[in-house]
NUMI-56865 format. One line per 5 residues: number of its first residue (from 0); their letters; for each residue x, y, z of N, C-alpha, C. Coordinates in steps of 0.05 Angstrom, whole numbers, padded with zeros to 5 digits. Last residue first. Layout:
<recs>
NUM	a	X:Y:Z:X:Y:Z:X:Y:Z | ...
</recs>
This chain:
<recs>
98	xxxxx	-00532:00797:-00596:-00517:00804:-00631:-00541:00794:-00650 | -00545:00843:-00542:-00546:00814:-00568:-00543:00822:-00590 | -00513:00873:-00502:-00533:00877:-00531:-00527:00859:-00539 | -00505:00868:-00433:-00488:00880:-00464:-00513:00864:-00478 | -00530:00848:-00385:-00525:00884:-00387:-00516:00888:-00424
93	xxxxx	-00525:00806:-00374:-00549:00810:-00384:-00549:00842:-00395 | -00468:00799:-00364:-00477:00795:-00393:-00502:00796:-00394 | -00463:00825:-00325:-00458:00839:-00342:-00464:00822:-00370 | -00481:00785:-00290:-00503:00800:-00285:-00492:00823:-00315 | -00436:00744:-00293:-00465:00741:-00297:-00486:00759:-00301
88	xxxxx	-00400:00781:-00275:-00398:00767:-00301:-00427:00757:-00305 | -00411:00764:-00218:-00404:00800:-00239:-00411:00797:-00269 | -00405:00719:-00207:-00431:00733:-00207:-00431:00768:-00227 | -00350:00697:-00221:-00383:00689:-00240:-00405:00709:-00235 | -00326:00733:-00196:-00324:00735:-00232:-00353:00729:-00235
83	xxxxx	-00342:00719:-00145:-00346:00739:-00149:-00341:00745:-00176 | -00312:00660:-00147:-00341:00666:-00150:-00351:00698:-00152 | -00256:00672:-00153:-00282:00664:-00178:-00296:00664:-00183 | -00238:00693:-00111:-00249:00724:-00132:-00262:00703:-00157 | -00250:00649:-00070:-00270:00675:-00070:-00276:00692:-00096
78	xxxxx	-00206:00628:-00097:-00232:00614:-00102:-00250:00635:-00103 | -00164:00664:-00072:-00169:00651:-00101:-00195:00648:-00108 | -00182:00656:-00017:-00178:00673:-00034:-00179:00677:-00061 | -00158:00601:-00017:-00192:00607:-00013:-00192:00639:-00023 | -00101:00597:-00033:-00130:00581:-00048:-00153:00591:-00043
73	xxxxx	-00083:00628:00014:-00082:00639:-00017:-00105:00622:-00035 | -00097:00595:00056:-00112:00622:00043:-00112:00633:00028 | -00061:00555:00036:-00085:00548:00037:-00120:00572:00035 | -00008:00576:00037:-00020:00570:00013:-00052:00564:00026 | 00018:00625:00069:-00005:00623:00072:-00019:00608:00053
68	xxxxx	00077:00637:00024:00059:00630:00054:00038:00636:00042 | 00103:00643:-00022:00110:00615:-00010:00092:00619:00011 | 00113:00682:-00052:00134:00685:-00033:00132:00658:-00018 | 00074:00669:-00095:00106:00670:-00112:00123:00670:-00079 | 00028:00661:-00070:00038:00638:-00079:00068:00647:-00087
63	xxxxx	00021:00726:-00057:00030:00700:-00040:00043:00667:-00052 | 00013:00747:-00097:00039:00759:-00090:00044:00727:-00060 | -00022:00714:-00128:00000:00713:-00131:00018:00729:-00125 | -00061:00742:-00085:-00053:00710:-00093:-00032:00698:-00100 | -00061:00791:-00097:-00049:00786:-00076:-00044:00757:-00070
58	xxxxx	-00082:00785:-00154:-00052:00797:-00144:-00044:00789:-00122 | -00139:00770:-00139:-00114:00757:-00153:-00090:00766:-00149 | -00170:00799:-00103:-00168:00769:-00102:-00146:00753:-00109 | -00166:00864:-00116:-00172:00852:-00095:-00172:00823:-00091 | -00151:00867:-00176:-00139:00867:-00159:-00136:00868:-00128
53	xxxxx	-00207:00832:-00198:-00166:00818:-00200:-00150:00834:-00186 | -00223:00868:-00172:-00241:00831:-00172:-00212:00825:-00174 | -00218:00907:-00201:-00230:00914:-00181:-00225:00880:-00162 | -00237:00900:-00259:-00206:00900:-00249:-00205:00904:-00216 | -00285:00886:-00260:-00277:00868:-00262:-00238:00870:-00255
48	xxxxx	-00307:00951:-00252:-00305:00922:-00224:-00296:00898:-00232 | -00273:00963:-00301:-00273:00968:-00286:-00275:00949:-00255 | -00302:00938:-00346:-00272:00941:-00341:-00261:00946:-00311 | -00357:00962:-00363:-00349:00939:-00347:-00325:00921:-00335 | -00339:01007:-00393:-00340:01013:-00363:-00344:00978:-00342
43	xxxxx	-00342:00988:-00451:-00321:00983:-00431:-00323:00987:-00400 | -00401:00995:-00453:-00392:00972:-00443:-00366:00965:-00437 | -00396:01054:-00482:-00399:01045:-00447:-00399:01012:-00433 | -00396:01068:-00525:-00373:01047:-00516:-00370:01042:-00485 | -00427:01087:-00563:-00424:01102:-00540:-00396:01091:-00533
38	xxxxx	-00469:01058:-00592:-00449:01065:-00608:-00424:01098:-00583 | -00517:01026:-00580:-00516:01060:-00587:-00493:01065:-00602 | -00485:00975:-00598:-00505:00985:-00579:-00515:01006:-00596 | -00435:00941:-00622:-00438:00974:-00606:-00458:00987:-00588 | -00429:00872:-00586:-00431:00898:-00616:-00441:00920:-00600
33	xxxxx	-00366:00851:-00564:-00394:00861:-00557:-00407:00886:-00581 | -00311:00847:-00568:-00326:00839:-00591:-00356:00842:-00585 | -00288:00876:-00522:-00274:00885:-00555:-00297:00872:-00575 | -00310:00839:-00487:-00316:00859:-00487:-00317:00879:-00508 | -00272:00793:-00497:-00305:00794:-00503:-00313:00817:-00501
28	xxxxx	-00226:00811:-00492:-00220:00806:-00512:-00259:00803:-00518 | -00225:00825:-00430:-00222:00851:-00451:-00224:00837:-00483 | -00247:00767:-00406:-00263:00794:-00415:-00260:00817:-00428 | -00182:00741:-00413:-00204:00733:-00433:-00243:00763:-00437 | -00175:00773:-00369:-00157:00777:-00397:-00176:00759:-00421
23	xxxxx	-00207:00739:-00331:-00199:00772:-00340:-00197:00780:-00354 | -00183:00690:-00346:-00212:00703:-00347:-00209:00729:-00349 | -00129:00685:-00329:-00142:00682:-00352:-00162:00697:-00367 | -00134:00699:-00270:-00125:00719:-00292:-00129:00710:-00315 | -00162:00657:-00254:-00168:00675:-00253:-00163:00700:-00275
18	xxxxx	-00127:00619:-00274:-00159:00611:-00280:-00166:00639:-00272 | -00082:00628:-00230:-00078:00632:-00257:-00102:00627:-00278 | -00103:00621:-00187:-00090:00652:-00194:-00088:00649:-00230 | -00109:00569:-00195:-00131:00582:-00186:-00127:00610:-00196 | -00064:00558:-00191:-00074:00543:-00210:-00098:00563:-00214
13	xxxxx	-00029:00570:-00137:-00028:00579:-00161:-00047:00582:-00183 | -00061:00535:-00106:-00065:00566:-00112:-00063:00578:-00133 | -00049:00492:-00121:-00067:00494:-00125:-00083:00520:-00124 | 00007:00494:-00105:00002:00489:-00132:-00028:00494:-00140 | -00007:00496:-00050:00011:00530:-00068:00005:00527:-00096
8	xxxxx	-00015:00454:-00027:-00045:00483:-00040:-00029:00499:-00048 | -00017:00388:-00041:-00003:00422:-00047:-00019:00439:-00058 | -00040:00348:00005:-00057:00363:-00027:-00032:00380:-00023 | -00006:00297:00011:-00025:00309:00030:-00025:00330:-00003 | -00004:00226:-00014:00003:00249:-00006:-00008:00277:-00011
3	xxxx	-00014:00159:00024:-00024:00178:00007:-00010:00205:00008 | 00026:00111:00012:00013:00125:00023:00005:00152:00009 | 00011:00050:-00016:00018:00067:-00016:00008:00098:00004 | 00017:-00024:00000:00000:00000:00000:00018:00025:00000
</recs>
């Protein structure tokens, strides 16, 4: 029998930090393709609490995962700014104009 070995939450922090910033960076590229509306460009303003989200959850994630402490709050942290994407993110895509 083998024994089992215990979870690495730094890696799993990481992982998380990095699903995060993805996303982010994946909404300037949806945002860029949201058709005009009016033709105003106020759907960038959804730029905003979404940078708000990465730099209250994520930065400080990976200012922790890169120095090595606190992995397990760095994971819940992590986790926190996902669910706060989904719900932001949720409520902004009822906000932009169908194509």
């Amino acid at each position: 029998m083998t024994a089992s070995r215990p979870l690495n939450f730094r890696k799993i922090a990481a992982l998380v930090a990095a699903a995060g910033t993805l996303f982010w960076l994946y909404t300037f590229y949806f945002i860029a393709h949201v058709p005009p509306g009016d033709g105003t460009g106020f759907q960038w303003l959804a730029v905003f609490p979404l940078g708000m989200i990465f730099g209250l959850f994520f930065l400080p994630a990976w200012l922790l995962v890169a120095i090595g402490r606190l992995p397990r709050l760095t994971t819940a942290v992590g986790l926190c700014g996902l669910i706060a994407f989904a719900i932001i993110w949720a409520q902004l895509l009822n906000e932009f104009p169908k194509s």
